[in-house]
C-alpha positions as CSV (number, residue, x, y, z in Angstrom):
1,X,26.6,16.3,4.2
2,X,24.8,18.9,6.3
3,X,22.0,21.1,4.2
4,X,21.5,24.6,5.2
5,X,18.7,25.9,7.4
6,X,18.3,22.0,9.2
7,X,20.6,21.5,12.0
8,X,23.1,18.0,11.8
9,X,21.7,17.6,8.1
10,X,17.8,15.7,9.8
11,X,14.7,16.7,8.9
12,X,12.2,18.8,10.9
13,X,9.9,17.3,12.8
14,X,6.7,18.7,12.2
15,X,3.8,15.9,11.6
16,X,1.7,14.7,15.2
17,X,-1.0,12.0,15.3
18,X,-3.8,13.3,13.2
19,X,-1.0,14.3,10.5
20,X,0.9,10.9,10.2
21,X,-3.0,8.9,10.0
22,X,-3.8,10.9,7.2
23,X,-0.3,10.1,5.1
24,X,-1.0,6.4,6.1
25,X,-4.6,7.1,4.8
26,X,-3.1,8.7,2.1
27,X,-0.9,5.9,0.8
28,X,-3.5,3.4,1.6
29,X,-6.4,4.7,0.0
30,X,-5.9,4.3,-3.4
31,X,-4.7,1.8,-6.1
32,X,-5.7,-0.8,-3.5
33,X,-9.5,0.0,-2.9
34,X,-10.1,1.6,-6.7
35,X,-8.5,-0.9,-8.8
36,X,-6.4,-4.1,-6.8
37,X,-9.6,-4.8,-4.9
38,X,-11.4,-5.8,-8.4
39,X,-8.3,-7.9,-9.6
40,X,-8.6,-9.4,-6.1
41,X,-12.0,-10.2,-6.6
42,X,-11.7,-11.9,-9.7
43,X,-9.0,-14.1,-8.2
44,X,-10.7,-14.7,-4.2
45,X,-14.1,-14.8,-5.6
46,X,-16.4,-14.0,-2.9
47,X,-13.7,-14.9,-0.8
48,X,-12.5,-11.6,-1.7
49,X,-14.0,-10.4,2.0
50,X,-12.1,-13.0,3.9
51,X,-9.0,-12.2,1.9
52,X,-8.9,-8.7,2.9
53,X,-9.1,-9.6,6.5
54,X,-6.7,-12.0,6.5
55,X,-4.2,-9.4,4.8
56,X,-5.1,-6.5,7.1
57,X,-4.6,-9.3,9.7
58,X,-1.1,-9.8,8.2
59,X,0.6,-6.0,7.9
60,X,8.6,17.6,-0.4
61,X,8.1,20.2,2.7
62,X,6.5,17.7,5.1
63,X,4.2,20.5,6.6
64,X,2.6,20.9,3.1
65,X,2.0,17.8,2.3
66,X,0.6,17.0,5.2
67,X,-2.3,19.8,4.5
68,X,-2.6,18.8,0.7
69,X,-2.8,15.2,1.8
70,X,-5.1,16.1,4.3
71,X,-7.7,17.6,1.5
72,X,-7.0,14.4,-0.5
73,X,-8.3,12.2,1.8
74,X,-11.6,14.1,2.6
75,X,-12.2,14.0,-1.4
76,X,-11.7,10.2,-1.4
77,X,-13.2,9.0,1.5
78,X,-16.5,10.7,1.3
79,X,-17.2,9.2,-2.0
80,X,-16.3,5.7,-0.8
81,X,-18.6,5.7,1.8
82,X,-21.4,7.2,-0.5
83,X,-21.1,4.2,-2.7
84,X,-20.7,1.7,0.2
85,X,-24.0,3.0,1.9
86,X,-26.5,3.5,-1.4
87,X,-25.0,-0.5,-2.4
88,X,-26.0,-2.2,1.1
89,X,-29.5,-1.8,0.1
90,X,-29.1,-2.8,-2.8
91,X,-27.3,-6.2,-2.4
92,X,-29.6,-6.6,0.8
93,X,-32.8,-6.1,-1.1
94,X,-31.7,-8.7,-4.2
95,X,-30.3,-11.3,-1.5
96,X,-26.6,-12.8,-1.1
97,X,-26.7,-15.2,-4.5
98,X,-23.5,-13.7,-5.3
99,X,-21.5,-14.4,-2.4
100,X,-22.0,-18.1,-3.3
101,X,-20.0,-20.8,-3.2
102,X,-17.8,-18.6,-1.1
103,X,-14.6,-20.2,-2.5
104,X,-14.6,-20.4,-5.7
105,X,-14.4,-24.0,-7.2
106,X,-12.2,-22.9,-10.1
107,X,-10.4,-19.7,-11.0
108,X,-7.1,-18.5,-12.6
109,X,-4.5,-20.4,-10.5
110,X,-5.6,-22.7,-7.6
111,X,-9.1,-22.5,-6.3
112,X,-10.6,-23.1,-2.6
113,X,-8.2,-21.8,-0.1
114,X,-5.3,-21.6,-2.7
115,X,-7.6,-18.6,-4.3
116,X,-8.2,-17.3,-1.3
117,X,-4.3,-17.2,0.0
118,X,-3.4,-15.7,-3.6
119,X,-6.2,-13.0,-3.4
120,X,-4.9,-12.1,0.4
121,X,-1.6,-11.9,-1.3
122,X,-3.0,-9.4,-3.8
123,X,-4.8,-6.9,-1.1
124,X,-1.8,-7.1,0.8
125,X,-0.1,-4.2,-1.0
126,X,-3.2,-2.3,-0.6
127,X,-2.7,-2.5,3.1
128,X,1.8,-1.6,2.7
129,X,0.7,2.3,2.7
130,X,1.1,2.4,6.7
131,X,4.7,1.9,6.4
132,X,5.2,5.4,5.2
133,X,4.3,7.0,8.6
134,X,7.5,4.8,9.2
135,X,9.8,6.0,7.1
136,X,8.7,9.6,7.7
137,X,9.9,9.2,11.8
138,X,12.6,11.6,11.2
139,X,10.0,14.2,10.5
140,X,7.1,12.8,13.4
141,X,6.7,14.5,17.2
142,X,7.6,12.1,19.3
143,X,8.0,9.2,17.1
144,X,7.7,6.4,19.6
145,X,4.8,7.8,21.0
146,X,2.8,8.7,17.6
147,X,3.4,6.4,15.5
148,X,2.3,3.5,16.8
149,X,-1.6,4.7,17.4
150,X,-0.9,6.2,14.2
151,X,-0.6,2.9,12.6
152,X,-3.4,1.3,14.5
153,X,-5.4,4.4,13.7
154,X,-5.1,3.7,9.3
155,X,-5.4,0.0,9.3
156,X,-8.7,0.1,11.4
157,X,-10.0,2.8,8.6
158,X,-9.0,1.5,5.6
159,X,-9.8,-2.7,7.0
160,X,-13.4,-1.1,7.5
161,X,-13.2,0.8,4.3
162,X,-12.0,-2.0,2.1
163,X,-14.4,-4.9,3.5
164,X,-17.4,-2.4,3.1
165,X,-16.4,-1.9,-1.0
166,X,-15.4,-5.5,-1.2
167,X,-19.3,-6.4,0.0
168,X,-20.4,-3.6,-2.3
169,X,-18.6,-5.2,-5.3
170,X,-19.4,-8.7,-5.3
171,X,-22.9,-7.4,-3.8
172,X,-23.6,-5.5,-6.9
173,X,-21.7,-7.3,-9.7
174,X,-20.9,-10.3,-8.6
175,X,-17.0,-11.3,-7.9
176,X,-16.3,-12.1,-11.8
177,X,-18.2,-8.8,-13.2
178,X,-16.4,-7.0,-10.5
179,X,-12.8,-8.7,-11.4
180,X,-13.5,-8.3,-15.1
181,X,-13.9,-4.3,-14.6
182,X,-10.5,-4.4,-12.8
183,X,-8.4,-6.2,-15.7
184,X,-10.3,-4.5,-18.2
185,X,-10.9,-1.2,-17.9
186,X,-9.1,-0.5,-14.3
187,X,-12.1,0.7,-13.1
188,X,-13.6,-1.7,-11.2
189,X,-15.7,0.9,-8.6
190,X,-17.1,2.5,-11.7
191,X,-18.5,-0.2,-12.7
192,X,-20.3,-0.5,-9.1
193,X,-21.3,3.3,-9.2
194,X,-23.0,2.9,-13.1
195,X,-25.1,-0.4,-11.6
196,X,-26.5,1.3,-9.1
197,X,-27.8,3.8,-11.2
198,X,-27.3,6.8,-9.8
199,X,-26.7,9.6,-11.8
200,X,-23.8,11.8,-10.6
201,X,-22.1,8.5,-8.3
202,X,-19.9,7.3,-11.4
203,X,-18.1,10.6,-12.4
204,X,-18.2,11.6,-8.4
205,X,-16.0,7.9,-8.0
206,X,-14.0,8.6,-10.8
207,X,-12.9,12.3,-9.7
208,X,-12.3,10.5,-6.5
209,X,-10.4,7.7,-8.3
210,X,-8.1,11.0,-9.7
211,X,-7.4,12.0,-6.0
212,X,-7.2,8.4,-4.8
213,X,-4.0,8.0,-7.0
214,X,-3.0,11.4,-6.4
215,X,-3.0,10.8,-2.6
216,X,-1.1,8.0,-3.4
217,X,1.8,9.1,-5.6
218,X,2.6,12.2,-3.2
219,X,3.1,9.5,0.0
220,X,5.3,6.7,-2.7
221,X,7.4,9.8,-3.6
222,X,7.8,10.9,-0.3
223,X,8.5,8.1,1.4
224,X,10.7,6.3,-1.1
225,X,12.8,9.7,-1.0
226,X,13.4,8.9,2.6
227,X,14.5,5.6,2.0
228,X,16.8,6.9,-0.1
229,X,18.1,9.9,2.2
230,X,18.9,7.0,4.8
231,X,20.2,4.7,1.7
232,X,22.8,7.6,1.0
233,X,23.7,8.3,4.5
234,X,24.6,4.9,4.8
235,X,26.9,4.8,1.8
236,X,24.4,2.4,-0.4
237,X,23.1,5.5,-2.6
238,X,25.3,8.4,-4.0
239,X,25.6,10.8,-1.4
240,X,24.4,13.3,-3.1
241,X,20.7,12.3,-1.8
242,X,21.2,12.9,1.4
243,X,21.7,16.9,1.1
244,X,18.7,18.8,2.6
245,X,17.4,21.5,0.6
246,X,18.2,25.2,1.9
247,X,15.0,27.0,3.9
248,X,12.8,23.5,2.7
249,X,13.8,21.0,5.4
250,X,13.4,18.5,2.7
251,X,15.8,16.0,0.6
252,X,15.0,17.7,-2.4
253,X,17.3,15.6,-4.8
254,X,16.3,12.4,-3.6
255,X,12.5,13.9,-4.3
256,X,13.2,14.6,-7.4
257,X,14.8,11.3,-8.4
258,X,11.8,9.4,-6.9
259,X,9.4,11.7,-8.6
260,X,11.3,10.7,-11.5
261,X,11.2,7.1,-11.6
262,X,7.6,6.8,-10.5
263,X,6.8,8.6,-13.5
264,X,8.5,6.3,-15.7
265,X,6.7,3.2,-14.1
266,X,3.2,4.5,-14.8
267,X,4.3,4.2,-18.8
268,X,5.0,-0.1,-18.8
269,X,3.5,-3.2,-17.8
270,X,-0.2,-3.9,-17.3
271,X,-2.2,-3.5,-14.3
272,X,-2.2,-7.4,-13.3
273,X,1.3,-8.3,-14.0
274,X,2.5,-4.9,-12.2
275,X,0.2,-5.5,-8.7
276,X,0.8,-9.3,-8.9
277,X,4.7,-8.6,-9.1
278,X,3.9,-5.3,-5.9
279,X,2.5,-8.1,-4.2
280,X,5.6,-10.6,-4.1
281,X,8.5,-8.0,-3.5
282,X,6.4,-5.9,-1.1
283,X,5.6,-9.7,0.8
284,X,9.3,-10.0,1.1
285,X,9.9,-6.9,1.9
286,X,7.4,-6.9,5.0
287,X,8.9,-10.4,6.0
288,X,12.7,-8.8,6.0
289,X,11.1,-6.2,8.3
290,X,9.6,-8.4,10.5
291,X,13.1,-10.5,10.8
292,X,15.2,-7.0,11.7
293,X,12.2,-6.9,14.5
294,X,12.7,-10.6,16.0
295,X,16.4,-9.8,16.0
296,X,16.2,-6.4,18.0
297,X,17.6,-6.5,21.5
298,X,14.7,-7.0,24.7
299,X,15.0,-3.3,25.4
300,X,14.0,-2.0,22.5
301,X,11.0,-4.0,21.8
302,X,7.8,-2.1,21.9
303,X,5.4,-5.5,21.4
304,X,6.3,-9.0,21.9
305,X,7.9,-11.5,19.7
306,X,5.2,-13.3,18.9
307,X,4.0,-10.1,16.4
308,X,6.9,-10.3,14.2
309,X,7.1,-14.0,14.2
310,X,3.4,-14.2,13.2
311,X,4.2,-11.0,10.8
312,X,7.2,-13.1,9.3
313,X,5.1,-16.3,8.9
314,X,2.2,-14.6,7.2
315,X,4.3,-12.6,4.9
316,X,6.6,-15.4,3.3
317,X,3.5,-17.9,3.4
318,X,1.7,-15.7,1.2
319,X,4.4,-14.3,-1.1
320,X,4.4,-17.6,-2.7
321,X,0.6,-17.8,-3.9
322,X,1.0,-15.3,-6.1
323,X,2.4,-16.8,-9.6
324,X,5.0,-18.7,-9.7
325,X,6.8,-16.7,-12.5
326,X,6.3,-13.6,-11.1
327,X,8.3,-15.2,-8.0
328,X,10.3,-16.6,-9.4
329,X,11.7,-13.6,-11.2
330,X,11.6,-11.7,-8.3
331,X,13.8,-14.1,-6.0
332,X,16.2,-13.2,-9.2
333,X,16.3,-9.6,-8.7
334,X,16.6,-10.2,-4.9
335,X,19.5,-12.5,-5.2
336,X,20.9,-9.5,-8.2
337,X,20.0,-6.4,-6.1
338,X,22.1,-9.1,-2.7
339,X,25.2,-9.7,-5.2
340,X,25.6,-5.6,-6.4
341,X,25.4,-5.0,-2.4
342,X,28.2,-7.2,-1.4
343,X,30.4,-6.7,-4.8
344,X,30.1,-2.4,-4.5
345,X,31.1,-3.1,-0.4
346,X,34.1,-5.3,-1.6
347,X,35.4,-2.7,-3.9
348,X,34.2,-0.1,-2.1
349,X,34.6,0.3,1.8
350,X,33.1,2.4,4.2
């Protein structure tokens, strides 16, 4: 279905470089450094570094988004690095007691390396964010060209980012105190910010908290609506996502529905269950990706196999650290969501 205004029914492409870093930004800079970082923490212990590494190591009108986004990310990262550079004194000036024993000897699930594999598990959905500039290529310049130093461009911000508030963190509170604010009050950075005892950091980091998660739920919205423009094109979504909204050059339905949902998911579960259960689907989801990419043809290869064959290694051998319930049921609604696919294709034909 073509939408008015937007030629064949595709989107406008309107975002370069500097645009498509700041929605990765965006998305990245957000539930994973203000809240899954402390969860992370009191998983990894001060392990919680290496675990970061190794999982950066591992992964509406676009125009106005892109400048609203833009102003998000200002407000967010300026506080960050404020709190990262008045704690390196800090943690300097009272030694590095609390980065030892480096793996920690006993903590919920398996300690050692088994904590740290289920803490790089945890960060990896902080890291995810990038694949938005992906699934925003119908509205990028040039999207061979751009999006590939765009992607490069996020993960070397946000890895720097999120090892210099992990070493803040444990610096200041110690992994434990800093895990504890995470699963108790989802406000592990606070907690940092109120140690330090500085006067205006705390409400400063929590304002940035509010535009952290803003910044966060305009890229999920906007991305997932593109999934589900392509979903309905391809006859596995009702087609009436795939109409482009007149004069907007945007799938304003499938907006809308996304919007929707995301608002009913902030009302159940708790913050542990809900990132440790993020963690296992988006794993999974990363490793199917990295499949489709061993699988494409020599010509259209932009990096060698070797990337998505380490991609698909890291992805599935992490998936499963996380706990075994939560993967279990996952696997479940894989193998429901697999069934529903084949069954509505059966009865249904393109």
């Amino acid at each position: 279905m073509n939408g008015p205004g937007t030629p064949n029914g595709r989107l406008r492409r309107e975002v370069g470089l500097a645009g498509a870093s700041l929605l990765g930004l965006g998305s990245m800079v957000g539930t994973g450094v203000f809240v899954s970082i402390g969860i992370a923490a009191g998983v990894a212990g001060p392990s919680l570094m290496a675990a970061t590494f190794l999982a950066a190591l591992v992964a509406g009108g676009i125009r106005r988004s892109s400048r609203g986004n833009a102003v998000i990310v200002g407000l967010t990262l300026a506080p960050l690095v404020a709190l990262v550079g008045l704690s390196v004194p800090v943690v300097l000036s009272q030694g590095l007691d609390n980065f030892t024993p480096f793996l920690p000897a006993s903590a919920e699930g398996p300690g050692g390396y088994g904590a740290l594999l289920h803490g790089a598990a945890l960060m990896f959905v902080a890291f995810t964010g990038y694949g938005r500039i992906a699934t925003l290529a119908e509205e990028v310049r040039e999207p061979g060209r751009v999006i590939p130093p765009a992607v490069v461009v996020t993960m070397g911000i946000v890895t720097a980012l999120y090892l210099g508030v992990a070493f803040a963190g444990v610096g200041v509170l110690g992994a434990e105190e800093f895990g504890r604010a995470a699963e108790e009050a989802a406000a592990p950075l606070e907690a940092v910010a109120a140690a330090l005892g500085v006067g205006w950091l705390p409400l400063v980091i929590a304002l940035a908290a509010i535009t952290a998660m803003l910044g966060v739920l305009l890229n999920l919205v906007l991305g997932l609506s593109r999934v589900l423009l392509a979903m309905a094109r391809r006859g596995d979504a009702p087609a009436a996502f795939q109409r482009i909204g007149h004069g907007k050059a945007s799938p304003v339905r499938a907006v809308w529905a996304c919007g929707l949902v995301v608002a009913g998911l902030v009302l159940i579960g708790d913050v542990r269950t809900t990132w440790s259960f993020s963690a296992f689907t988006v794993l999974l989801y990363y490793g199917i990706t990295n499949l489709a990419a061993l699988r494409l043809p020599p010509g259209k290869r932009l990096f060698p196999r070797w990337i998505p064959a380490f991609g698909l290694a890291g992805c599935l051998g992490l998936a499963f650290w996380v706990e075994s319930t939560i993967w279990m049921a996952g696997l479940a609604l894989l193998a429901l969501g697999l069934a529903g696919h084949a069954v509505r294709h059966r009865l249904f034909p393109s």
